[in-house]
C-alpha positions as CSV (number, residue, x, y, z in Angstrom):
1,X,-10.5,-12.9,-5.9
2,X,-9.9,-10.8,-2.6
3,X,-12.0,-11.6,0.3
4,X,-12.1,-10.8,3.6
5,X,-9.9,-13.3,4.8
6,X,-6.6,-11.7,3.2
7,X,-3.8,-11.3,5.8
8,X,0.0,-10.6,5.4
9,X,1.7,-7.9,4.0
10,X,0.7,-6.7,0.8
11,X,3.3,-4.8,-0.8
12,X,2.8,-1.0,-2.3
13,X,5.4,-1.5,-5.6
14,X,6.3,2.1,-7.2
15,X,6.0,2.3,-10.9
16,X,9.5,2.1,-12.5
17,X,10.9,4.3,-14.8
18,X,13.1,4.5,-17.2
19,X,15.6,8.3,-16.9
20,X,13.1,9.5,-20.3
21,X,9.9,8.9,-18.0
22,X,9.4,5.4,-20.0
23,X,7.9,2.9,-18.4
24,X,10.6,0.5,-17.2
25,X,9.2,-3.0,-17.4
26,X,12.1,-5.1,-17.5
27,X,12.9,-3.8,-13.9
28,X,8.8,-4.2,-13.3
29,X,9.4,-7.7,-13.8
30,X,12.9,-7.5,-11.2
31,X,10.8,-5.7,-8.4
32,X,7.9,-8.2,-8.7
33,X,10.3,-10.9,-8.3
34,X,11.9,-9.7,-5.2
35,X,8.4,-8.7,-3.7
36,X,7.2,-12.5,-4.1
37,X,10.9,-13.6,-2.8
38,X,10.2,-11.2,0.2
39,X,7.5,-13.1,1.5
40,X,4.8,-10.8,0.0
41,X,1.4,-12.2,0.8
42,X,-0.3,-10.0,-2.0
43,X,1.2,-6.8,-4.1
44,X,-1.2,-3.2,-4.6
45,X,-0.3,-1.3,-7.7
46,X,-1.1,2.5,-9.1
47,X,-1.6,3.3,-5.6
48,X,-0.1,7.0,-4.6
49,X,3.2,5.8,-4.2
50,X,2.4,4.6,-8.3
51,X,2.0,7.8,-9.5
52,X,-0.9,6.6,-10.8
53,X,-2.4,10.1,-11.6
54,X,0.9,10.8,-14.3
55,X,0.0,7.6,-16.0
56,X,-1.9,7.4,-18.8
57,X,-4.9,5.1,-19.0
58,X,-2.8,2.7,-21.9
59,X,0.4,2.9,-19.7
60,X,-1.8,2.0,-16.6
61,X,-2.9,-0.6,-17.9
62,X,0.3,-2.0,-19.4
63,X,1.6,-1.9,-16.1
64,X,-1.5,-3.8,-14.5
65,X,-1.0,-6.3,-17.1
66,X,3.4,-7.1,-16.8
67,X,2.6,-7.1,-13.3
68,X,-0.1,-9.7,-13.3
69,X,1.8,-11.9,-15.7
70,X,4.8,-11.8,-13.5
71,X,3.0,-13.1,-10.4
72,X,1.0,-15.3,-11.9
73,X,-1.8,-16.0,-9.8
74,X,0.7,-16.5,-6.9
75,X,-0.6,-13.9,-4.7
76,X,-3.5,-11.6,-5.2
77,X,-2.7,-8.2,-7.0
78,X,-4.8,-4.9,-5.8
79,X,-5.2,-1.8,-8.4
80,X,-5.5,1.3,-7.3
81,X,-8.7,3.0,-8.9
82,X,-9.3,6.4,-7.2
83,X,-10.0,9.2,-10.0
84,X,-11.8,12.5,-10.0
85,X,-14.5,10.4,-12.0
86,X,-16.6,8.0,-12.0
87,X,-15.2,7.1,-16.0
88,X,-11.7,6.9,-15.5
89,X,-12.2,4.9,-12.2
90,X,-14.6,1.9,-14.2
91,X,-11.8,2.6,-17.0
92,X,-9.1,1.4,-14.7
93,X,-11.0,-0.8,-12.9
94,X,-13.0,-2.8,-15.7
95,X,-9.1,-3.0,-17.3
96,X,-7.7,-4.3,-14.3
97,X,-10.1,-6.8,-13.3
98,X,-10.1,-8.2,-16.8
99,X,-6.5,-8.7,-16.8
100,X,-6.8,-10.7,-13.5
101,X,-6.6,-7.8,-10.6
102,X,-7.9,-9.5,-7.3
103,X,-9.5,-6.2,-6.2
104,X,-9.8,-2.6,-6.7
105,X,-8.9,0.1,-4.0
106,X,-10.7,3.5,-3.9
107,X,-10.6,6.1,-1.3
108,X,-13.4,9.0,-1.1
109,X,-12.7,11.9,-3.2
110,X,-10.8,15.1,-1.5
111,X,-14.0,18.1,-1.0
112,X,-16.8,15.7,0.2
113,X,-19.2,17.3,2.6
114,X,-20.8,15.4,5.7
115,X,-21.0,11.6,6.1
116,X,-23.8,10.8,4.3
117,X,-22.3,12.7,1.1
118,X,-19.1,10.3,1.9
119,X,-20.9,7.5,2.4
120,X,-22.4,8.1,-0.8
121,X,-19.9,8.1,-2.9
122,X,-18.3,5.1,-1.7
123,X,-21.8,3.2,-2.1
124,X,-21.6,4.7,-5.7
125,X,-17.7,3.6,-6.4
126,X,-18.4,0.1,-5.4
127,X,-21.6,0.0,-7.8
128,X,-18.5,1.5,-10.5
129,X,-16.0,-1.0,-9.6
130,X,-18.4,-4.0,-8.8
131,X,-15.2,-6.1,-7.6
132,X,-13.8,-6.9,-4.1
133,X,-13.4,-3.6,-2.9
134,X,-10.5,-2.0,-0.6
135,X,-11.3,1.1,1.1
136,X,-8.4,3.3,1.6
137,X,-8.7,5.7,4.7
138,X,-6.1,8.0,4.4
139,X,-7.2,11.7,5.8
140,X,-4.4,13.1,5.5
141,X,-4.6,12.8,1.7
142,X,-8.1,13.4,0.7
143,X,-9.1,15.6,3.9
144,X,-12.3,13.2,4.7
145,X,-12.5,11.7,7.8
146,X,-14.4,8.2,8.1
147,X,-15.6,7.6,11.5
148,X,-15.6,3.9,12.7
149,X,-19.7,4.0,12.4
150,X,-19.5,5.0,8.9
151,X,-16.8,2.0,7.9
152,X,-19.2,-0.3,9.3
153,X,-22.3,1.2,7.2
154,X,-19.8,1.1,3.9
155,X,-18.8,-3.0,5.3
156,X,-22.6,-3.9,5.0
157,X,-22.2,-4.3,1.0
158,X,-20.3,-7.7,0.8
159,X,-18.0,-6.4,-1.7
160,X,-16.5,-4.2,0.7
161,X,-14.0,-6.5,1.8
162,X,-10.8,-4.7,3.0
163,X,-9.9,-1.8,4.9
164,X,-6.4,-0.5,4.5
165,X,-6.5,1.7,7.8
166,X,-4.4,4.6,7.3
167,X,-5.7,7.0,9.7
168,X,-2.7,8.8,11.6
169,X,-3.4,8.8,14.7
170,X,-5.7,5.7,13.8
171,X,-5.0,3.1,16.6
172,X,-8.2,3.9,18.6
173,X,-10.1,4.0,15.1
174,X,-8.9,0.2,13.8
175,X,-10.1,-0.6,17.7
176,X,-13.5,0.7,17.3
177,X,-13.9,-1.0,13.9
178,X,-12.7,-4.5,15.6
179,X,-15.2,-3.3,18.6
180,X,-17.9,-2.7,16.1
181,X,-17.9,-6.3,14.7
182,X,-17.4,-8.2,17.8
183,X,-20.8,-6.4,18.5
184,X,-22.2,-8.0,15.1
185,X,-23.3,-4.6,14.2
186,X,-21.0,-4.7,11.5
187,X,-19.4,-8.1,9.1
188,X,-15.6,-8.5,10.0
189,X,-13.4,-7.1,7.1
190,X,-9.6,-7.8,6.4
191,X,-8.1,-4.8,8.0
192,X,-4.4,-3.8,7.0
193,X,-2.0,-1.0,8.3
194,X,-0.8,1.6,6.2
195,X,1.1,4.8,7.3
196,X,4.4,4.0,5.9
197,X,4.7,0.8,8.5
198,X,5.5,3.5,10.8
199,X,3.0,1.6,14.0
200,X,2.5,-1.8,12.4
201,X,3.6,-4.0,15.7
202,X,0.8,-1.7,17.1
203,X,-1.8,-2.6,14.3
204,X,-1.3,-6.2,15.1
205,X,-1.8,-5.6,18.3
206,X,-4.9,-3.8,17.6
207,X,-6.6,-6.5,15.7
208,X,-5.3,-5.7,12.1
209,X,-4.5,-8.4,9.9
210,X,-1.3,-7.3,8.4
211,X,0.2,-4.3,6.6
212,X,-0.2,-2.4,3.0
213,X,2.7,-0.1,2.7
214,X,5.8,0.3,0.2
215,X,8.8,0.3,2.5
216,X,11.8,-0.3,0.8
217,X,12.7,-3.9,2.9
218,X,9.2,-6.0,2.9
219,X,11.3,-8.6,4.0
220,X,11.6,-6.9,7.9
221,X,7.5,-6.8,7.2
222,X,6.6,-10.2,7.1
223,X,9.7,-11.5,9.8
224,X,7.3,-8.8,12.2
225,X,4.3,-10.2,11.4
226,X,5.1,-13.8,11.7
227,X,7.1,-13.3,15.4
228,X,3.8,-11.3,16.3
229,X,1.3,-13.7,15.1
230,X,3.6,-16.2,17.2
231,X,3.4,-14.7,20.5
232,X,7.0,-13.0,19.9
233,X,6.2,-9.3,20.4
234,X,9.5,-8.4,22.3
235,X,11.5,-10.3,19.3
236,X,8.7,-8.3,16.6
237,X,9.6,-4.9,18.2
238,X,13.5,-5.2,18.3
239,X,13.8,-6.0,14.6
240,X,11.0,-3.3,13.7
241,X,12.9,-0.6,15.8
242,X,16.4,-1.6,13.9
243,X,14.0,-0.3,11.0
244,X,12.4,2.7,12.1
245,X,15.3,5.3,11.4
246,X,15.0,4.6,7.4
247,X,10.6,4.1,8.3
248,X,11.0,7.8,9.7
249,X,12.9,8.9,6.6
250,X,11.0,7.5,3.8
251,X,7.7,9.1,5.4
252,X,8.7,12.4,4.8
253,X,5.9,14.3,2.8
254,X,6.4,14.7,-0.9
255,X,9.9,13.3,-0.2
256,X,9.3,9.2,0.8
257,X,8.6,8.2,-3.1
258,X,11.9,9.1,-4.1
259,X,13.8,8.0,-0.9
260,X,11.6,4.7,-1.6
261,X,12.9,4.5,-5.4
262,X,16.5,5.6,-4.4
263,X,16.6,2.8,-1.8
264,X,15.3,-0.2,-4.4
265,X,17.8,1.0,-6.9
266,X,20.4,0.4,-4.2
267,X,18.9,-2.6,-3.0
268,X,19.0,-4.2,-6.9
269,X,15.7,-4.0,-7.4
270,X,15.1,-1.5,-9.8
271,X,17.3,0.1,-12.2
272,X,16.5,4.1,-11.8
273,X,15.4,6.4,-9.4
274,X,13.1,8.1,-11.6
275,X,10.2,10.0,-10.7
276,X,7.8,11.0,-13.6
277,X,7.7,14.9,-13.7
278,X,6.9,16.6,-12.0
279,X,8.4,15.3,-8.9
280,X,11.3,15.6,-6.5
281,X,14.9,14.8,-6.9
282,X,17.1,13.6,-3.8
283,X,19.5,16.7,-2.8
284,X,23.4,14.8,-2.5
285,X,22.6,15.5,1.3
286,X,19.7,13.8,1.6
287,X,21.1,11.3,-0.7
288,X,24.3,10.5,2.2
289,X,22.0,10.6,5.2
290,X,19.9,7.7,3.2
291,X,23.1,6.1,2.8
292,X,24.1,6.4,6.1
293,X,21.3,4.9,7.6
294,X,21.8,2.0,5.0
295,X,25.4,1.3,6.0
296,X,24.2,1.2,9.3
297,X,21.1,-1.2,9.3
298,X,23.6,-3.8,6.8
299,X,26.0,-4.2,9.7
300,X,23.2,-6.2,11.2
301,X,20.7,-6.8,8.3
302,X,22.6,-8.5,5.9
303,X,19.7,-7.8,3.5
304,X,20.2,-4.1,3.3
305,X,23.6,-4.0,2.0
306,X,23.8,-2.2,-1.8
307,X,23.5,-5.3,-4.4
């Protein structure tokens, strides 16, 4: 089970598909493989960039399941819960869990009012779930904004046991929460960066203890977090900067997921591009500039070239 001692990067997989919109589990098992050869310390599934809310509940869970076979019990696997309602979310979770999920991750629904209603509803989701619980922060998505004073009233119920701190700008915020528990006013979670990886040697920095994102080369991920945790932050930065043109490319709103899926398909790792509909297609421009920026990085990453 997930605890509040995880650390490491946990990888954000996509859902695969085949060019029909099937799911595509034989490169499911392919893209778990390489996550776990990557160095992954844990894997989050059905998260946004799983297109979670296209699935159906059977197909979720199908997916929940090949993944969880695949890793078998090598590194803790988070699924993504967060639903309109309260029945879909217990669905999902209840399913999940069952299978052998290590933890659920919810973020507050989009049209809460105050902090007390948010607050609320969190105290309510973890009742739902009643698992180790990650709390996504991610304003930009949901419109609510979760002050570090309310994270630490939400971190008094010990199944709260992960933050994934995606709050942009959210440097001063994953501060406050580390200031906040060094006070004792609030138990120390797991904290873990999100944001695309787009600040993660500044997350570490900061006090977090790793990274939850989907970028296309987890690999760079953990090499950063290892030469930070060592002391190496010059050596940290100059391989995260060789990364941050593609980082600044996948982030693109409404965009990244495909770039993301485009990038694994060229990498090996899964066999289509596919985005369940409705959802973007690359244009052959964006498609050149993604593989410009690949060409470029392989000339010193050998682990970027096209398999």
């Amino acid at each position: 089970m997930l605890d509040r001692s995880a650390k490491g990067v946990f990888v954000i997989a996509p859902t695969p598909f085949l060019p029909d919109g099937a799911l595509d589990l034989a490169s499911t098992d392919r893209m778990t493989d390489a996550f776990l050869a990557a160095g992954a310390s844990g894997m989050t599934i059905l998260g946004v960039m799983g297109e979670a809310p296209k699935l159906t509940e059977a197909e979720s869970l199908a997916f929940v399941d090949r993944v969880l076979k695949r890793v078998a019990g090598r590194v803790p696997v988070v699924v993504g819960a967060s639903a309109p309602g309260f029945a879909q979310m217990k669905a999902i979770a209840r399913g999940s869990m069952d299978l052998g999920a290590a933890g659920i991750m919810v973020s507050p629904t989009p049209g809460l009012k105050g902090d007390e209603a948010v607050v609320s509803y969190i105290a309510q989701a973890v009742d739902v779930v009643n698992a180790p619980f990650v709390l996504q922060d991610y304003p930009q998505l949901t419109g609510i904004t979760m002050t570090a004073p309310m994270i630490a009233r939400m971190a008094q119920d010990a199944r709260v046991v992960m933050l994934k701190a995606e709050d942009w700008p959210g440097l001063d915020k994953l501060t406050a929460v580390r200031r906040l528990e060094a006070e004792g006013k609030m138990p120390r979670l797991s904290i873990l960066g999100g944001v695309g990886g787009q600040f993660l040697p500044e997350e570490l920095s900061r006090g977090a203890d790793g990274i939850m994102t989907g970028y296309a080369f987890p690999e760079m991920l953990v090499n950063v977090c290892k030469l930070m945790w060592a002391g190496q932050r010059d050596a940290a930065q100059d391989l995260f900067d060789l990364h941050l043109p593609l980082i600044r490319t996948e982030v693109q709103p409404g965009l990244g997921l495909a770039i993301r899926k485009y990038v694994l398909v060229k990498r090996g790792i899964i066999a289509h591009a596919t985005l369940r509909a409705p959802g973007p297609k690359l244009s052959a421009e964006t498609a050149a500039e993604v593989d410009y920026l690949l060409a470029r990085l392989s000339r010193v990453q050998p682990l970027a070239a096209a398999a």
